[in-house]
C-alpha positions as CSV (number, residue, x, y, z in Angstrom):
1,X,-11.3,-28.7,12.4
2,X,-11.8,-30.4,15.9
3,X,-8.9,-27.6,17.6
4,X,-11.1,-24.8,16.3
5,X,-14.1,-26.4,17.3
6,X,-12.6,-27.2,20.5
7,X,-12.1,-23.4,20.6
8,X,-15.3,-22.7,20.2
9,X,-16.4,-24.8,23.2
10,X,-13.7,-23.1,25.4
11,X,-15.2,-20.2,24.2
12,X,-18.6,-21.4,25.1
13,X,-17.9,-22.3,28.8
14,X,-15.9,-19.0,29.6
15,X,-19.5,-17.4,28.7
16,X,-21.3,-19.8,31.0
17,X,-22.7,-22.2,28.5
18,X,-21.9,-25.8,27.6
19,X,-22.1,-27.2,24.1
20,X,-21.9,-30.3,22.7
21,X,-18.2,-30.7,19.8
22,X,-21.0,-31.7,17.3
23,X,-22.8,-28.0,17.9
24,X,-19.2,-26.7,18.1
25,X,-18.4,-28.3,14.8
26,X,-22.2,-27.0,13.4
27,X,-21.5,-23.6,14.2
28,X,-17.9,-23.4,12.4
29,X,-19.8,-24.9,9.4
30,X,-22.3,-22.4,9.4
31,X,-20.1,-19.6,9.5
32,X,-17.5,-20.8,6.5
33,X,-21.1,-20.8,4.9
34,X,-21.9,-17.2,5.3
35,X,-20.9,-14.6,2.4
36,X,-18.8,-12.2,3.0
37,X,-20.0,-9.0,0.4
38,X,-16.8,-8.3,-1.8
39,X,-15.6,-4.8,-0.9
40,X,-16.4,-2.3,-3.5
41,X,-14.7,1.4,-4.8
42,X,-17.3,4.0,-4.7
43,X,-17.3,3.6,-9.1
44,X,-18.8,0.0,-7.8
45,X,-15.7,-2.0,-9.3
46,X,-15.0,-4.7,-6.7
47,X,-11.5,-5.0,-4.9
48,X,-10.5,-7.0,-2.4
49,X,-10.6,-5.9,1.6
50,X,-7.0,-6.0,2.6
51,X,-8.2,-5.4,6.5
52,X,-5.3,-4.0,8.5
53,X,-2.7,-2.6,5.8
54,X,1.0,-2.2,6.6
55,X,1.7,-0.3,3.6
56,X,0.4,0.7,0.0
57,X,1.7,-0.5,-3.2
58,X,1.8,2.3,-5.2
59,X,2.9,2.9,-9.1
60,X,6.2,4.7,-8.1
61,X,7.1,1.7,-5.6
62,X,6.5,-0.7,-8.2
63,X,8.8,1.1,-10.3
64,X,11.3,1.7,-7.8
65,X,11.8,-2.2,-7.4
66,X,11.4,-3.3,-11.3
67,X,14.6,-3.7,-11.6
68,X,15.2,-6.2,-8.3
């Protein structure tokens, strides 16, 4: 907790300001405390957001490696 909150003073100071490490540490609190919305298929069910994606699972890959 303290190296990313040092971060986030670093951070602070290469934009001009200065912050206290308690404000630094407040402000990564507050942000593990906001919600992310779940991601959602246009039917509305709920899947996760995978972000930047290498490759897809699909069926037929699945298949291909049962037997691994």
């Amino acid at each position: 907790m303290l190296i990313a909150a040092r971060g986030v003073v670093e951070d602070s100071l290469r934009r001009g300001e200065r912050i206290s490490l308690g404000r630094a540490v407040s402000e990564l609190a507050l942000r593990g405390l906001e919600r992310v919305p779940p991601a959602q298929r246009p039917d509305g069910f709920p899947v996760l957001d995978l972000g930047v994606r290498n490759h897809v699972i699909t069926d037929e890959l699945v298949k291909l490696h049962l037997d691994d």
